[in-house]
C-alpha positions as CSV (number, residue, x, y, z in Angstrom):
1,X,-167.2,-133.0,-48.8
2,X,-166.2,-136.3,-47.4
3,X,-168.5,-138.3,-45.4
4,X,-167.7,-139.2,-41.8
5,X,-167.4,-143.3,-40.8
6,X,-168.0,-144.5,-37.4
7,X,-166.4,-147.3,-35.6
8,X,-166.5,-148.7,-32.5
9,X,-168.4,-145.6,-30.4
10,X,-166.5,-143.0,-32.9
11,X,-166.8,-141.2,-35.5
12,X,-163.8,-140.1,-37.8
13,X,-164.0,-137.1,-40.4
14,X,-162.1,-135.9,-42.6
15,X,-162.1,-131.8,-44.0
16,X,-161.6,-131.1,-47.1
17,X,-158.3,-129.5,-46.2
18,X,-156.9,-132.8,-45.0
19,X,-157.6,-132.7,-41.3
20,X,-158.5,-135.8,-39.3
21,X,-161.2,-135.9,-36.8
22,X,-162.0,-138.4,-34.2
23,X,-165.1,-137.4,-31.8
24,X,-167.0,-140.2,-29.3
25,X,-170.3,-140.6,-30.6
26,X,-172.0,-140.8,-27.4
27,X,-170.6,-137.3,-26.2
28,X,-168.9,-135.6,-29.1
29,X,-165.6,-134.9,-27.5
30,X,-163.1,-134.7,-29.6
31,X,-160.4,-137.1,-29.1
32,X,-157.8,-136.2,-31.5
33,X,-157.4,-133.4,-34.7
34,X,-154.6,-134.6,-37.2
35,X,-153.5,-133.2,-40.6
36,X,-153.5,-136.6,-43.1
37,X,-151.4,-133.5,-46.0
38,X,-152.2,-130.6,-47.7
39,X,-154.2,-131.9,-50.4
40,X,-157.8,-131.1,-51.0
41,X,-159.9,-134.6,-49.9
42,X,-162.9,-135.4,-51.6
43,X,-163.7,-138.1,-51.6
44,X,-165.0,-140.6,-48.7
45,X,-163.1,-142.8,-46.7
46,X,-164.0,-146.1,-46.4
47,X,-163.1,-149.0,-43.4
48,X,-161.6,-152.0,-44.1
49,X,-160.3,-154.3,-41.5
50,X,-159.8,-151.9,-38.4
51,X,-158.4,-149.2,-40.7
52,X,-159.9,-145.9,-42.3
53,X,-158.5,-145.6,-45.8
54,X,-158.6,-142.0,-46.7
55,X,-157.7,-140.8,-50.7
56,X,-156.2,-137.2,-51.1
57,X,-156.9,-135.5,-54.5
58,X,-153.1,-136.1,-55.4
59,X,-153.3,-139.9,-55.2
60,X,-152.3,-140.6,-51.8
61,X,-154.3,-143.3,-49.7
62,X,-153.8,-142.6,-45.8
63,X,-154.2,-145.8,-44.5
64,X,-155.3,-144.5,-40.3
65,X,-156.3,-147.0,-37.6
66,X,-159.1,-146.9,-36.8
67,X,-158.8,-146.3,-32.8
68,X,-159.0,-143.8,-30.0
69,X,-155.1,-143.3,-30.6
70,X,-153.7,-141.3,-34.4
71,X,-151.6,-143.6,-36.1
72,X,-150.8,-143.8,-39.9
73,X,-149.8,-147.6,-40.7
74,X,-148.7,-146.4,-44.4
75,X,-149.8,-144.2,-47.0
76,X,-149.6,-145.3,-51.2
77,X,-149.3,-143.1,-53.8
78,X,-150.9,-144.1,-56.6
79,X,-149.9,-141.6,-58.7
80,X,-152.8,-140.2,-60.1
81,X,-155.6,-137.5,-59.0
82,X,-158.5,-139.6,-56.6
83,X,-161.4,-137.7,-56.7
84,X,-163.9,-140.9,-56.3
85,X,-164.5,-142.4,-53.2
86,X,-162.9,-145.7,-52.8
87,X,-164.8,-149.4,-52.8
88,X,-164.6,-152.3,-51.2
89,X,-165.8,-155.7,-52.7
90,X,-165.2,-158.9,-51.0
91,X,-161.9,-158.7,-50.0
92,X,-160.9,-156.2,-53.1
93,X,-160.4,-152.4,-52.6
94,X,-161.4,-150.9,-55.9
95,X,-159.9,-146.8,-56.6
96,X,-160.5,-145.1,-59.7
97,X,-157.1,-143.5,-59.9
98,X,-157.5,-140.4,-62.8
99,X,-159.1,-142.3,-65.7
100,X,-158.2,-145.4,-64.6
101,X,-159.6,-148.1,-61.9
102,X,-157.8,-150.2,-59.6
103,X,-158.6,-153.3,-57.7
104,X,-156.3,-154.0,-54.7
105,X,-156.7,-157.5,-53.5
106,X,-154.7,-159.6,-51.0
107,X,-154.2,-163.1,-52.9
């Protein structure tokens, strides 16, 4: 379900069973295959600077660099169900968080 997001000559996707793809663009090989969790993803991650933010169905946001090397710089829990792909306005992340919406900012 979620959409892939290209970066710099690659494209990262995400399965719906929480695996991590990151492929060259130009020739398609894969560079690396990580699990993010268990959780079912749905929704879409988004880039925001030099990292892929990826939302898990239980509320986690994987936040991945976005490079040719796996590496998780933190993961929130929100601690609610994200079934929404995330936002970004400005500088503001927005996540709607079960019934709720959120707006992450740096200020």
């Amino acid at each position: 379900v979620p959409s892939p997001i290209a970066q710099d000559g690659l494209f990262f996707c995400v399965s719906d069973e929480g695996w991590m793809t990151c492929v060259e663009a130009e020739t398609g090989k894969r560079v690396w295959k990580e699990r993010l969790s268990r959780e079912q993803h749905w929704a879409s991650p988004v880039l925001a600077r030099g990292h892929i933010l990826v939302a898990d169905k239980a509320g986690k946001v994987h936040v991945v660099q976005a490079g040719r090397a796996f590496q998780v710089a933190r993961v929130i829990d929100m601690g609610g169900p994200i079934f929404a792909s995330p936002a970004i306005a400005g500088d503001d992340l927005l996540l709607r968080v079960g019934g709720k919406l959120y707006c992450l900012a740096e200020r």
